[in-house]
C-alpha positions in Angstrom: -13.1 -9.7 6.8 -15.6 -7.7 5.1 -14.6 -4.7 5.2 -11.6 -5.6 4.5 -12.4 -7.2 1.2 -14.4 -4.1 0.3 -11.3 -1.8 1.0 -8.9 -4.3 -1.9 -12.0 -4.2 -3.8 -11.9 0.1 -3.7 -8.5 0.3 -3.8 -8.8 -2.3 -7.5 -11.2 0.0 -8.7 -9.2 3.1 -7.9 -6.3 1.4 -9.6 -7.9 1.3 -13.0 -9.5 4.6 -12.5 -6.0 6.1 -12.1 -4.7 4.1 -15.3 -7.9 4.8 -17.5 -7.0 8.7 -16.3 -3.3 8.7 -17.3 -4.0 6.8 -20.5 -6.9 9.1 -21.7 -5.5 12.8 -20.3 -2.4 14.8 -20.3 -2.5 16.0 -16.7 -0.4 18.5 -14.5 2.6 17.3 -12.9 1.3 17.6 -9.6 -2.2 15.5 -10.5 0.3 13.0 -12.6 2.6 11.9 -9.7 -1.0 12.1 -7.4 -2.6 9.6 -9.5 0.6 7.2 -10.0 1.5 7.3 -6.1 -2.5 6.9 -5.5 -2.3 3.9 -7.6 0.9 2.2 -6.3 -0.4 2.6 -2.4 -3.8 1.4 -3.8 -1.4 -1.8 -5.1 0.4 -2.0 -1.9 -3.0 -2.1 -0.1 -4.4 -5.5 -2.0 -1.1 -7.2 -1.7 -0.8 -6.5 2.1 -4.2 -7.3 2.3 -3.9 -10.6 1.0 -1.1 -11.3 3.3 -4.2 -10.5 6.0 -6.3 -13.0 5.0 -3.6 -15.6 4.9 -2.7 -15.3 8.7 -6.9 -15.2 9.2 -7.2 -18.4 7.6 -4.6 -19.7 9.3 -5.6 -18.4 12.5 -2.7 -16.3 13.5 -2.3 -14.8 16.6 -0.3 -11.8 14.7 -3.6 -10.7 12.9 -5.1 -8.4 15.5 -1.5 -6.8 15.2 -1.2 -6.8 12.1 -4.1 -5.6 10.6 -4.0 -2.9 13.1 -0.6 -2.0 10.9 -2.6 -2.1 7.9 -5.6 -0.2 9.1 -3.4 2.6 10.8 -1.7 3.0 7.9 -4.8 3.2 5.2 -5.8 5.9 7.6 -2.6 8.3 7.8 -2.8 7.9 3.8 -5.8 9.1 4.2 -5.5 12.1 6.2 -2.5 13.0 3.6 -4.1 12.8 0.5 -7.2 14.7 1.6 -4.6 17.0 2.8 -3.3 17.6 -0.3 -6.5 18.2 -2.0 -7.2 20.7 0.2 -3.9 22.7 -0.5 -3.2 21.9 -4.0 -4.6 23.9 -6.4 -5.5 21.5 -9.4 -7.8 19.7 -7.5 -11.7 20.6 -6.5 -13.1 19.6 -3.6 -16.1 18.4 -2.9 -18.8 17.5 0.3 -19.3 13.9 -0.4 -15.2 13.4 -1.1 -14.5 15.0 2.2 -17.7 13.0 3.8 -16.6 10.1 1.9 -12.7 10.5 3.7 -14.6 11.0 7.0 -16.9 7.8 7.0 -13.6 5.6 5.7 -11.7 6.8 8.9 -14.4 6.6 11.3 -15.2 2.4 10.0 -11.1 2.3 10.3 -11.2 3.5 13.7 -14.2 1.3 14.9 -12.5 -1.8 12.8 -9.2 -1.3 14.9 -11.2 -1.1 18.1 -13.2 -4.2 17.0 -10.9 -6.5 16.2 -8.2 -5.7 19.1 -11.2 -6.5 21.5 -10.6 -9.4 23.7 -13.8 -11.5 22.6 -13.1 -10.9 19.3 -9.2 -11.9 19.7 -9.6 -14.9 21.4 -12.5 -16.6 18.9 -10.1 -15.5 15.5 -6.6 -17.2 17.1 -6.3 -21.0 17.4 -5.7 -23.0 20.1 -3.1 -25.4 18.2 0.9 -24.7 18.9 2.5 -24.3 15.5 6.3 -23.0 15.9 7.7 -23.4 12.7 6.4 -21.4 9.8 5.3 -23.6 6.8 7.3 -23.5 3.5 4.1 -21.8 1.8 4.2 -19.4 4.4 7.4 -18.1 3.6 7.5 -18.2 0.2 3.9 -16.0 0.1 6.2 -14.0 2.7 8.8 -13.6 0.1 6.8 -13.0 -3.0 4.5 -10.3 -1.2 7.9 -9.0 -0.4 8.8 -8.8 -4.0 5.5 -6.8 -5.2 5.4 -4.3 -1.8 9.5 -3.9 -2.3 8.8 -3.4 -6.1 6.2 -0.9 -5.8 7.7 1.0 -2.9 10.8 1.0 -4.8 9.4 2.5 -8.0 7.9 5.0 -6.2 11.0 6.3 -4.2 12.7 6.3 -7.3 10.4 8.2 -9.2 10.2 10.7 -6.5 14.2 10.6 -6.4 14.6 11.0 -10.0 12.2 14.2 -10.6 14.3 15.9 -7.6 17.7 15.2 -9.6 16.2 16.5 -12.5 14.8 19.6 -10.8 17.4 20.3 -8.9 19.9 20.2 -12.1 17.4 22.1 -14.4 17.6 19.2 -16.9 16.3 19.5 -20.4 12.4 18.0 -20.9 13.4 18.3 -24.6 11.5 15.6 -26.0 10.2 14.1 -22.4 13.9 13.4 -21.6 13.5 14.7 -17.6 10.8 12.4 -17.9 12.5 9.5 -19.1 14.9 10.1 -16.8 12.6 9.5 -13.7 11.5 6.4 -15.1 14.8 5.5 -15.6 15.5 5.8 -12.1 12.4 4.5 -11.1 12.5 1.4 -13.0 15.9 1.1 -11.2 14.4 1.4 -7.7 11.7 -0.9 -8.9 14.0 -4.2 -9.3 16.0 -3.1 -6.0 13.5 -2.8 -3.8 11.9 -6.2 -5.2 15.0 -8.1 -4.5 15.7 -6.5 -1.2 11.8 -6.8 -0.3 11.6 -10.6 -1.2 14.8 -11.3 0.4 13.3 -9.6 4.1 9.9 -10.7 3.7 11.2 -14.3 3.6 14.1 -13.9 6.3 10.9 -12.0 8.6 8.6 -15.0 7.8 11.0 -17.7 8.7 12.4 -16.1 11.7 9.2 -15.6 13.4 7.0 -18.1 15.7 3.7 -18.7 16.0 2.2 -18.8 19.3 -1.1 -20.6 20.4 
């Protein structure tokens, strides 16, 4: 629980780094979508996060899985971004950055291992049998849903509109191929909220707890 705390705390911290960045410079396009996509995954993280500590207050026999999702996930986003810092050329890498990557994949690892252990499974889950997900449940289900689909949404769109505009060689007169990709992004934003809320609570209510 700790370290996972500290990683939502991180990943607030990087958020408003990345904002306090955009607002105050007027960056490449490769550091500008690095930064925003940084910052959306960094949102994605706390929200999914939270929906962690909900099923270990409650006890659920579908934490060790799930934060085993999270985890494995934080770390392939890892391994890509560092990636790209390695390749891309607007970027300067550095010994504690790449230490820094190194010691957040190694505690990721050893968290996995740690919390998929059988002592360790078998004092988190409760012994009472609960089969029916509670109304709170689902509707934190669904409005998690709503942020990760929003956010996930946005970003695909974003990422959808600057190939259209690429691929058409369309005018950045006036920021308009920029416009554009917020356009499209915004528009990604409120589909993937609905379609995310809708899921998360069909997911939530469709699924039984085990002792």
């Amino acid at each position: 629980m700790a370290w996972l705390c500290l990683v939502m705390v991180l990943s607030a911290r990087g958020i408003d780094g990345g904002v306090s960045f955009l607002l105050g410079f007027t960056p490449s396009d490769s550091v500008f979508y690095f930064v925003l996509l940084s910052a959306i995954v960094g949102g994605v993280t706390i929200l999914w996060g939270l929906w962690l500590l909900l099923l270990a207050y409650s006890r659920s026999a579908r934490f060790p899985r799930q934060f085993t999702l999270w985890q494995s996930a934080l770390i392939v986003v890892m391994l890509v971004k560092q990636g790209y810092i390695l390749i891309a050329p607007d970027f300067a890498v550095t010994a504690w950055t790449i230490a820094w990557a190194v010691g957040e994949v190694a505690v990721g690892v050893a968290m996995i291992c740690l919390v998929n252990s059988r002592g360790a499974t078998q004092t988190l889950v409760s012994g009472e049998q609960d089969t029916t997900p509670r109304p709170v449940v689902i509707a934190i289900a669904a409005v998690l849903g709503v942020f990760v689909g929003g956010a996930a949404g946005a970003a695909l769109g974003l990422v959808v509109g600057s190939v259209i505009s690429e691929a058409t060689d369309m005018s950045c007169f006036e920021g308009g191929c920029g416009y554009f990709a917020i356009m499209v992004g915004i528009v990604g934003c409120l589909v993937g909220a609905v379609v995310g809320g809708i899921f998360a609570a069909w997911l939530a209510a469709r699924r039984r707890r085990a002792a």
